[in-house]
Structure formats: structure tokens, C-alpha cells
Steps between C-alpha positions, in 0.01 A plus 500: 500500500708670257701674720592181707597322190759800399601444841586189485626503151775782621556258804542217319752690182667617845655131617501364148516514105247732283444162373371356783288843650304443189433186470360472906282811440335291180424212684360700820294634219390226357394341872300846584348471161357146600419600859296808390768672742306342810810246584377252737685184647305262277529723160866481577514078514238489203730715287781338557267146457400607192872593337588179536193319417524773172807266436764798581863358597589439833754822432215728376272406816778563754618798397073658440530376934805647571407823332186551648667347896731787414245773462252441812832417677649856385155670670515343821120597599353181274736218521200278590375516148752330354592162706759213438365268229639153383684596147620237248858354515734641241751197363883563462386359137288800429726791631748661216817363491862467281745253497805572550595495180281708345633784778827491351311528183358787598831668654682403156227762337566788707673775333695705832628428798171705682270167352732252596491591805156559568456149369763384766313652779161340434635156466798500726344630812133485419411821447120594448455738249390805761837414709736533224335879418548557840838442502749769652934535405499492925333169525808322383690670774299432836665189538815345284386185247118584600200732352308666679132391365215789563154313481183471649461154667120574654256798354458737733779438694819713506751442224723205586905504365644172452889410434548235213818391440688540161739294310854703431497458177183691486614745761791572290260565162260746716850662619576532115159646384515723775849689438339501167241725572733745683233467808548420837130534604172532424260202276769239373238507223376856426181551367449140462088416521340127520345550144875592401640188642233296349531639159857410562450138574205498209780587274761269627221193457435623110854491459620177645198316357313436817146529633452790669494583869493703751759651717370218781588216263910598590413476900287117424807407308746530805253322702462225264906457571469491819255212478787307295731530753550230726485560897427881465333605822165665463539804752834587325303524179211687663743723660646539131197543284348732825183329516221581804434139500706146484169378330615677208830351486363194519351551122886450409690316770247229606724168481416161438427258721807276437715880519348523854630169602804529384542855661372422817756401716459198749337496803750571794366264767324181233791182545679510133472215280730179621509664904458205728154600609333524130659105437368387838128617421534455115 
């Protein structure tokens, strides 16, 4: 069992943060530890069950089942052990968020241009946390006013490159930063870790005043405007924010019914209001 669970652990710090390696192999820990390491179907559901009757957030429980999916999905010989399970909804209300206010508040406290602009990228194009370490000098180049995004849409699947477009004005400060450095390739970011960035943002939020949050809270904040503007399309923003699903975009695009009226255009073959046929049977 050991040896599976460095395994997985190296598999896992492989496609992701140290951060995140660690935390999965706790929890896959923690679920042996209950299961006596004898994982059936039904210890599976009555763990999970039991976290939330345990009063655990809806956050905590998903992430204990996406951990341990992750694991019998990594060892592909006991998939079975682990099925689908019903998990509780997570609100927009309860995710981390900033206004955007308190983002310029935070950008006001950084001290160099390298902060500012790793501010800049996790609001103004979304960036998760493990995308912006990823982030290569060459990615701005692939394709003029776009970067080239390096994530990993589906586990176990092959790593997926997406092109998000950039605002020239922020082009032209990555430009900046980058004849700064004196390098033309490689990290745009060198050395920088998740725990790095986070201490970064930690610092920025003791600064400014704010509660703190995570590196996430920048991404929920540009989804949050996109909910506030009116007529945005869904698939553009789920095209922007590169989610798997348009269910998730729907946590901050989903328009009121009046909005839906309005937008929807009339039908093409209904008579319109005051035609001949619509007095005659009115």
C-alpha cells in the first residue's frame, strides 16, 4: 500500500502543485484509514455519507471525492471501487471572491513590476494558480494578442493548450517585464512555486486590509464580472475561463428570467403584434 501511495503522490506532484500532491495523499489516507484498506463500493458512499453528515463543507467533501476518484482512477485495475456518487452543490455565495475594487487594492500594494503583473494575469485572463507557474516567455508568441494556456482539462488525459486572448495594454506590460529580464525564453516566472504565489497574495491581503484568499479568489472575481455584464454569451465565457463544462459557467452567467426575454429574439414565423391576422382572431 505504501508503495502505491508514493506512486501516486509523485503522479499527482507530476500534473500539479506540491500543495496539492499532499493534500490528495492525506485524504486517500484518511479514506484507507476508515476502510481498514479493504475499499469496497459501499465503504466508498458511506465515507463520503458520513463527511457530510460530520457537517464538513460542501468544498471539503468534494475535494476528499475527487482525491480519492483520482487515485483508483490513476491505477486503472480498481476503478470499480470507487463509483460516481451524488455530492453537495457548492453556491457562487460560498466560493472566494474580490470585488473589483479590492483587486486594485491589492495591485496598489505591490512593490515591482514582476507582482503587478502576476496580479494582472490571474484576474485579467483567469489564470489558476498552477497555469500562471506554468507559464513560458514563448507562450505569448504562438499567436499575436493571445496566450497560449498549458492545463489539464480531464485527469488522465493528455495535456490540453488553450489560446486566451489578451488585452494590449497588458500585452504591452508583459512585453516590458520581459525586456526587463534580458530573457527571451524559458519560465516568464522563474522559480516561481504555488506556496510562493500564495504567500504573495497573503501579503498583498495584510496589506490592503482585506480578508484573505486564495489565488482562486482572482479567477471567481472575473467571473463575477462577467455575470454583471449584460448579453455576454455563455460559450464565449466558457471558452474564456476554459472550463470542461458550460454547467460551470452557468454558476456566473445564468441570467434572469426577464434578461432571457429580452435577449431572445422573436419568433421568425409567429404574426407580429398589429398584423392583420393577430386583429382578426384577437
Amino acid at each position: 500500500m505504501a508503495s502505491k501511495l508514493d506512486e501516486f503522490y509523485d503522479y499527482v506532484l507530476g500534473r500539479g502543485s506540491e500543495k496539492t500532491a499532499k493534500l490528495y495523499l492525506c485524504l486517500v489516507k484518511k479514506y484507507f484509514d476508515y476502510c481498514k484498506d479493504e475499499p469496497t463500493k459501499d465503504t466508498f458512499r458511506n465515507f463520503i455519507r458520513e463527511l457530510e453528515v460530520s457537517g464538513k463543507s460542501p468544498q471539503t467533501v468534494r475535494t476528499y471525492y475527487s482525491a480519492i476518484r483520482y487515485y483508483f482512477q490513476y491505477f486503472k485495475d480498481t476503478p470499480e471501487l470507487c463509483p460516481k456518487a451524488k455530492l453537495p452543490a457548492i453556491s457562487h455565495a460560498q466560493k472566494e471572491a474580490l470585488t473589483t475594487d479590492e483587486v486594485k487594492k491589492l495591485l496598489d500594494r505591490c512593490i515591482s513590476a514582476k507582482e503587478r503583473l502576476m496580479i494582472y494575469l490571474l484576474y485579467d485572463i483567469a489564470l489558476r494558480a498552477g497555469e500562471l507557474v506554468r507559464v513560458q516567455i514563448e507562450d505569448f508568441t504562438v499567436k499575436s494578442g493571445f496566450l497560449a494556456v498549458h492545463s489539464e482539462k480531464k485527469r488522465g488525459k493528455a495535456e490540453i493548450i488553450d489560446l486566451v486572448p489578451i488585452d494590449d495594454s497588458l500585452v504591452d506590460m508583459v512585453g516590458e517585464y520581459i525586456d526587463s529580464t534580458g530573457t527571451l525564453t524559458g519560465p516568464l516566472f522563474p522559480n516561481l512555486t504555488y506556496r510562493s504565489l500564495l504567500n504573495l497574495v497573503r501579503r498583498l491581503c495584510r496589506k490592503a486590509g482585506i480578508p484573505r484568499v486564495g489565488t482562486h479568489a482572482f479567477r471567481h472575481a472575473r467571473g463575477s464580472q462577467f455575470a454583471s455584464t449584460e448579453g455576454i454569451n455563455p460559450y464565449a465565457v466558457r471558452d474564456f475561463m476554459r472550463h470542461s463544462s458550460i454547467t460551470t459557467t452557468d454558476i456566473y452567467t445564468k441570467l434572469r428570467s426577464d434578461e432571457v426575454k429580452r435577449l431572445i429574439p422573436p419568433s421568425a414565423i409567429l404574426p407580429k403584434k398589429g398584423h392583420p391576422e393577430v386583429e382578426k382572431n384577437g
